[in-house]
Phi, psi and omega in degrees: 000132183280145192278119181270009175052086228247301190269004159277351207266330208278293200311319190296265174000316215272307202276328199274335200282330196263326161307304164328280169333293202298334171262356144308284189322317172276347173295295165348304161311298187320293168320303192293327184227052175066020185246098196290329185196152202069206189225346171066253154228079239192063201313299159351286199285285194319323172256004166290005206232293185285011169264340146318293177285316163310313171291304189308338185264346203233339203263333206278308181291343168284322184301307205285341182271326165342280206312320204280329189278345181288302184285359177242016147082055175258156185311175163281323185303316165312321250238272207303306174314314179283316171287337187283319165336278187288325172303329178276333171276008169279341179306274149004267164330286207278346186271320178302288164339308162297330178278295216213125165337278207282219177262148178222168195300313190294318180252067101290316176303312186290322196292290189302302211286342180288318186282345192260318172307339216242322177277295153332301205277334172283295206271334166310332180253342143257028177266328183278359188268292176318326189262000186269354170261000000 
C-alpha cells in the first residue's frame, strides 16, 4: 500500500487554507489603501504583507519535516501535536503581528510554538537517522 501521508495531508490543507486568509487580507488593504505594489505608507498593509511573508518562510519547512516524520513512522499522537502546533502558532503570529508592529504575547506565542514545532520535529528525525545507523 502506498503511504499517502494522511496527516501531513490534513496540516498542508489546514495551513494552505489559512495562507489563503492571509493573502485575502492584503488584497483587502490594497484596495482600502490605493496601494498596486509595495506597501506604500501604509502601517497596516506592511504588516499584513510580513505576516504573510513569515508563513511562506517558515510553514513550507514544518510541512516537509511533518512529511519526513510521517514516512520514519512517528506516532499519530506526535503527528497531530506538531502540526496543530504550527498551525495554531501561525494563527498566533498573524494576530500578534496585527495588533501590534511591535511584540505583543500572540506573537511570542506564535514565534516559540513555531520555533519548538520546528525543534521537536528536527530532533525526532535526527534521533531516528541515529538510531537506524
Amino acid at each position: 500500500m502506498v503511504n499517502t501521508l494522511p496527516l501531513t495531508s490534513l496540516f498542508a490543507a489546514l495551513l494552505t487554507l489559512l495562507y489563503i486568509v492571509l493573502a485575502i487580507r492584503i488584497i483587502r488593504l490594497r484596495w482600502k489603501e490605493r496601494v498596486g505594489l509595495g506597501t506604500g505608507e501604509s502601517l497596516p498593509l506592511k504588516a499584513a504583507v510580513r505576516v504573510h511573508g513569515n508563513f511562506a518562510e517558515y510553514v513550507p519547512l514544518g510541512l516537509i519535516l511533518l512529511a519526513l516524520m510521517e514516512l520514519n513512522n512517528a506516532s499519530e499522537g506526535l503527528m497531530f501535536a506538531l502540526g496543530g502546533l504550527l498551525f495554531v502558532a501561525r494563527i498566533f503570529h498573524a494576530i500578534g503581528l496585527t495588533k501590534s508592529i511591535g511584540v505583543s504575547i500572540y506573537r511570542t506565542i506564535g514565534v516559540l510554538g513555531t520555533f519548538a514545532m520546528l525543534i521537536i520535529s528536527a530532533g525526532f528525525l535526527l534521533g531516528s537517522v541515529l538510531a537506524s545507523l
